[in-house]
N, C-alpha and C positions, 0 to 999 in steps of 0.2 A: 070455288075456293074451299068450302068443307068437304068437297069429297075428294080434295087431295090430300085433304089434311087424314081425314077417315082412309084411305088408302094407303096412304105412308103407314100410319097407326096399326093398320091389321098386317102389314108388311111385314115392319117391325116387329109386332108379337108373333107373327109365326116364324121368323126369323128365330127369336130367344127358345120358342118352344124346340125347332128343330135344334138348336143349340143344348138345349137340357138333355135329348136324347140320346146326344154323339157324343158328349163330353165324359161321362159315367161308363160308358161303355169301355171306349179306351181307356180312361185311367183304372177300371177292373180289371183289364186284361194285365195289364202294367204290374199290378199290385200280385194278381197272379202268378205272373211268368219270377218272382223275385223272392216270392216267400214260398214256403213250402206249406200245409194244410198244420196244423196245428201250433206252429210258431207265433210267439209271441211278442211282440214290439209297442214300445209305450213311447212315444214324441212328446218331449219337452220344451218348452219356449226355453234355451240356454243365457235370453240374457235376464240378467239379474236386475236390472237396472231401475226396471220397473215395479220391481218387486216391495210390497209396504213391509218390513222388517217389524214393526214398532208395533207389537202386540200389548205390549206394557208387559207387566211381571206380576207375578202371581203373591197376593197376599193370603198366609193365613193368618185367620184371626180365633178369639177365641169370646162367646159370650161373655156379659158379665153382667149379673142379675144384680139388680139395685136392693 
């Protein structure tokens, strides 16, 4: 029984490893064929929703020596 368990287990991780190598590849290439070499593109999360607004507001003040 543990050496099915141990079997699935290195299965599975060389599974995810061969998956890290294939993944990065194509979506370089992807990312290549659409942009041109020195463009520049900044991604935004657009919803707002989640957003904490509620920074509070800015006091000045002014010492006052006793």
């Amino acid at each position: 029984m543990r050496d099915v368990f141990y079997t699935i287990v290195v299965v599975w991780v060389v599974i995810q490893i061969y998956k890290s190598f294939v993944r990065p590849k194509s979506n370089q290439t992807q990312r290549n064929t659409t942009r041109q070499e020195g463009d520049v593109t900044i991604n935004t999360n657009t919803n707002n929703n989640n957003r904490n607004n509620d920074q509070g507001e800015y006091v000045d003040f002014e010492e006052i020596k006793d």
